[in-house]
N, C-alpha and C positions, 0 to 999 in steps of 0.2 A: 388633712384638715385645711380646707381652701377658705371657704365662706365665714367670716360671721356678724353675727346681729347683734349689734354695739346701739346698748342706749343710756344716752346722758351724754353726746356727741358735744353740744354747745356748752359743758362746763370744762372747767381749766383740764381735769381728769381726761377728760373724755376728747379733748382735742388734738393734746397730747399723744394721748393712746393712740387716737383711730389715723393719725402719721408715723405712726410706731407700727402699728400694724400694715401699714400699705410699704412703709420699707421693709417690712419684712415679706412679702409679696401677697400680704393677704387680700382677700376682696373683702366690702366694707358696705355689710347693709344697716342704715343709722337711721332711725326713727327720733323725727325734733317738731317742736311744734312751731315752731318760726327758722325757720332754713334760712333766715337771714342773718342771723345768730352763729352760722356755720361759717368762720373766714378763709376759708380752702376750699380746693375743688381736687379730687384727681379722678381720672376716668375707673379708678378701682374703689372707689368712693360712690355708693348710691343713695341716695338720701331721699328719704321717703318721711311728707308730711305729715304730723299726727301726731295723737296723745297716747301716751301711756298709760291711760287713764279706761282709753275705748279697746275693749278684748280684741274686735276685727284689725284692727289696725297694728295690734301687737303681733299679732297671729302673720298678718302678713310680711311684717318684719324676720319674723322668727322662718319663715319656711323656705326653704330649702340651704338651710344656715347648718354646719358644721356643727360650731359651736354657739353660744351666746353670751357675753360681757356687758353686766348692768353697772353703771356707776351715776345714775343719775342723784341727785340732792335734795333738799328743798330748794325751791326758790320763793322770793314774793306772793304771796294771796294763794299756794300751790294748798292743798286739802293737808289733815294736818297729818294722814295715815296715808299720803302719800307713795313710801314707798312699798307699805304694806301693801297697796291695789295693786301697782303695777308688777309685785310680784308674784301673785295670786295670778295676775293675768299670764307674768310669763310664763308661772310654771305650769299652768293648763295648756299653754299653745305648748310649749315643748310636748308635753307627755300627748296630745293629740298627732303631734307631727313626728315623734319617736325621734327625738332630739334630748340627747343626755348629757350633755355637758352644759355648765353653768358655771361660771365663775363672776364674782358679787362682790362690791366693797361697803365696808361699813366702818364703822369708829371702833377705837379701842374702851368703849364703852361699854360694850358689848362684851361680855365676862364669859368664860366657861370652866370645866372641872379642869383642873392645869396651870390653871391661872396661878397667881402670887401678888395680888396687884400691891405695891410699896406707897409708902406715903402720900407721896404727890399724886398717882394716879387716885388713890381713895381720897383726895382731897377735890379731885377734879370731877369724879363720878358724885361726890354729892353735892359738889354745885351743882351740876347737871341737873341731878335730882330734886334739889331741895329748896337750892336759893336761885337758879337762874331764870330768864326771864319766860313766856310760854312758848313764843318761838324756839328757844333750845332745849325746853321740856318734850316738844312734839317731837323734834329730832333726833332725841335719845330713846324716847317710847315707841318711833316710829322703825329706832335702828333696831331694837330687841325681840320687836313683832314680827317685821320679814325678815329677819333672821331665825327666826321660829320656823318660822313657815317654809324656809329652803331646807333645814334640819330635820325636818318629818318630811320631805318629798322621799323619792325612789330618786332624783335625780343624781349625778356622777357632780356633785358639787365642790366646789372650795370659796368659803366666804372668807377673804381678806379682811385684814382687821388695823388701820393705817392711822397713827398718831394724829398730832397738828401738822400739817401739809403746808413745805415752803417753797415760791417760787425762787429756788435757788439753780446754781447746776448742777447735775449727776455727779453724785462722791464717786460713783462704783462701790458703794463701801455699806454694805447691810446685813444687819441682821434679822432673820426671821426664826421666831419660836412663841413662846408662850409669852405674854403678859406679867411681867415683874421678873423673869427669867431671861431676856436681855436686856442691854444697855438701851439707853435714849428716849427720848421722845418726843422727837419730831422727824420729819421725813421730807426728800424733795421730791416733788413732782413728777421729773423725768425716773429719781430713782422707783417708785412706785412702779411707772408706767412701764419699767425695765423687768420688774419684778412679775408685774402680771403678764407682758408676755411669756418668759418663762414657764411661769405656771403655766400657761396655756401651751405651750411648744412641748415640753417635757408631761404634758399630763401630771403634774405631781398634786401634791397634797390633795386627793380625791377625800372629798366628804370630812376636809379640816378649815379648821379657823386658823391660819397664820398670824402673827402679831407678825406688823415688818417697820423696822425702826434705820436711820443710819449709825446708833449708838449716841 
């Protein structure tokens, strides 16, 4: 596994990762709609303009890609099912181009059978839900839908599942399982970013949701 097609390059995630990825020797094709947005360069770094939004444009990111790592967001005035298109779009360029791996982050919002979520997490799913503003209504309806929609693919997936996210430094110190069956929550950035290459190096948790917390 040489190549892959990393999108969500200009958020903190995604910057992170894709210098994560290039010391690990990988090559790095990153689809951003403002490449100005991108504050590094390295020659195993390609970046290619465009939306997420337009299939052709996905498709050419995706091909001849190993694997593929979404972490894009919302941002400002972005649609509000956002991630929902862009995963529709990836997961038809993979299954056209017979590319099966997929690895995807989402919130711990996002529940499944294994779960346990404890007080504070069901306090925070129904803000989410019930009291918070529409911007983080879209964001939570939009994490539940393309998470649907990788969970009915044939693809060789794992969709992470990452607390509140702090720009702190790597604990080394994490756990990953189910929701309300580890400690913590919240998580730093680089450890995340350590976490999905793993997954990605090791092949593991194919077609699982990980919770990944520092406790």
């Amino acid at each position: 596994m040489k190549t892959i097609a990393l999108f969500g390059i200009s958020g903190k995630t995604g910057s992170i990762l894709a210098k994560k990825l290039v010391a690990k020797k990988f090559i790095v094709k990153a689809l951003v709609r403002n490449p100005s947005k991108v504050f590094f360069s390295s020659p195993k770094i390609s970046i290619i303009q465009g939306d997420v939004l337009n299939f052709n444009q996905v498709l050419d990111t995706i091909r001849d890609a190993d694997a593929v790592i979404n972490v894009i967001g919302h941002v400002k005035g972005c649609p509000k099912n956002l991630q929902t298109i862009a995963t529709g779009h990836i997961i038809k360029a993979m299954n056209e181009l017979h590319i099966s791996r997929l690895i995807d982050l989402t919130g711990n919002a996002v529940t499944v059978e294994g779960d346990n979520p404890g007080i504070i997490d069901r306090a925070s799913f129904f803000v989410m839900k019930h009291l918070a503003g529409l911007a983080m209504k879209n964001r939570f309806n939009d994490g539940v839908e393309h998470t649907r929609l990788i969970q009915n693919s044939d693809l060789e997936w794992t969709v992470i599942r990452a607390p509140v996210l702090l720009p702190k430094p790597a604990t080394a110190k994490t756990y990953i399982g189910m929701v309300g069956h580890i400690p913590g929550h919240s998580l730093t950035y680089d450890d995340l970013v350590n976490e999905i290459v793993n997954i990605l190096v090791n092949k593991s948790f194919i077609r699982q949701l990980p919770y990944i917390t520092n406790g």
